[in-house]
N, C-alpha and C positions, 0 to 999 in steps of 0.2 A: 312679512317676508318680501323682500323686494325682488324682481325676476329679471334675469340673465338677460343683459342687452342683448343678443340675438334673440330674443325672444320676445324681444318689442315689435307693437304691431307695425309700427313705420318697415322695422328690419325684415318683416313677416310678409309685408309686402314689395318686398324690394325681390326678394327671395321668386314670389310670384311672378313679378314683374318678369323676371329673368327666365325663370319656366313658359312664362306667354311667346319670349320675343324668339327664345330656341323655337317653341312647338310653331311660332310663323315660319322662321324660315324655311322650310322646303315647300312652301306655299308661294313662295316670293314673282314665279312663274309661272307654276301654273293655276293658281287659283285666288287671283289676285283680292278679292272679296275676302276670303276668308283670312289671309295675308293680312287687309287693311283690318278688319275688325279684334285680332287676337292682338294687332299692333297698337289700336285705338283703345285699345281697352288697358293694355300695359302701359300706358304714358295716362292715361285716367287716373291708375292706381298711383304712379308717380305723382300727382297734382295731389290727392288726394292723402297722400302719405303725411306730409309737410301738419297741415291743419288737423291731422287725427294724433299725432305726434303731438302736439298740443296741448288738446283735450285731454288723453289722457297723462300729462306728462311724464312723457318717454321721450323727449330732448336730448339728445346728447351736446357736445363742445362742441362737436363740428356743426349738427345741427342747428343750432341754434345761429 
């Protein structure tokens, strides 16, 4: 049974991705630490998407 492109991990992370970069912003001034690390850590998952996308192929057209 093959599973619902939204529900690919690349997609799963992107999903994440976007939950991290909201929960930084109200951080953006005054807690610039925590800002950079919730930011560093969502562009990680972006790098990281690409090559897990791969492995397990879950590709899409545009993807690819």
């Amino acid at each position: 049974m093959e599973m619902s492109i939204p529900l690919h991990a690349p997609n799963v992370l992107g999903y994440f991705r976007f939950l991290m970069i909201a929960a930084a912003w109200p951080f953006g001034m005054t807690d610039p630490q925590t800002f950079l690390g919730l930011h560093l850590t969502a562009h990680l998952l972006g790098v990281l998407a690409a090559p897990l996308g791969s492995l397990l192929g879950q590709k899409s057209f545009f993807g690819t």
